[in-house]
C-alpha positions in Angstrom: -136.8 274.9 166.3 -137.1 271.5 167.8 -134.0 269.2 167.5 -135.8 266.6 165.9 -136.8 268.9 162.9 -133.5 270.7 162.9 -131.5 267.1 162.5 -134.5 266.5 159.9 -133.4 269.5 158.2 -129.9 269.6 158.0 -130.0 265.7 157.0 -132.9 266.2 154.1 -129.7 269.3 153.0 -126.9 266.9 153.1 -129.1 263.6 150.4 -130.3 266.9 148.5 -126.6 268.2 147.9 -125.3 264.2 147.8 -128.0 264.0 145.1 -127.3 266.6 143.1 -123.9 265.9 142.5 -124.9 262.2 141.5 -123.0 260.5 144.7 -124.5 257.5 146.3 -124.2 257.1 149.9 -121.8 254.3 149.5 -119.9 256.6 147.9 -120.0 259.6 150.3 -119.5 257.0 153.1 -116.1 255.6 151.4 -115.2 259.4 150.2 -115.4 260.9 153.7 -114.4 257.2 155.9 -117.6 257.2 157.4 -119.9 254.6 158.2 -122.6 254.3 155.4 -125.9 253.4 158.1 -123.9 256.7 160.2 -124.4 258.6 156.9 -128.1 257.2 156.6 -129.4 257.9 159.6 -127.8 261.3 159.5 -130.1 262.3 156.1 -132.7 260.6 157.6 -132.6 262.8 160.3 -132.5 260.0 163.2 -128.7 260.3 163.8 -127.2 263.7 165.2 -123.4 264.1 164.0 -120.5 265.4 166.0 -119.2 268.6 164.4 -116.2 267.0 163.1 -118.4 264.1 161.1 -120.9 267.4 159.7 -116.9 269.1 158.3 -116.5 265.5 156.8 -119.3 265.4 154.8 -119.0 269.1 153.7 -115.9 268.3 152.5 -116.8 264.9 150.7 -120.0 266.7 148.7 -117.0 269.7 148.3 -119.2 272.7 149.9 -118.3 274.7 153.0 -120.1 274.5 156.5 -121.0 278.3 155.3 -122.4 277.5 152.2 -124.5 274.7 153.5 -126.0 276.9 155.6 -126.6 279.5 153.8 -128.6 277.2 151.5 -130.8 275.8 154.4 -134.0 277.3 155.9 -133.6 277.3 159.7 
């Protein structure tokens, strides 16, 4: 899988899971102390995250790194 549609992917996950728990991105951005464009351009797949930022947002939207993936087709 190319980067660009992997960052696509996992981005498109994290506003589907934002969504569904009714959370706007100024919210996950002051939940998790992240930068609300950073957060943007992460679900718009333009913005790759460190590893550390990815565990942030997990924990914001209150699912495990395991359980997003397991929810996303790779």
């Amino acid at each position: 899988m190319r980067q660009s549609k992997f960052l696509k992917t996992v981005g498109n996950k994290i506003k589907q899971i934002r969504k569904e728990k009714g959370i706007s991105l100024y919210k996950l951005a002051k939940i998790s102390k992240l930068n609300y464009n950073h957060i943007k351009n992460i679900e718009n797949g333009i913005t790759d995250c460190h590893l550390e930022v990815f565990t942030r947002i997990c924990e914001s939207l209150a699912v495990s790194v395991t359980d997003f993936f397991n929810k996303i087709d790779l």
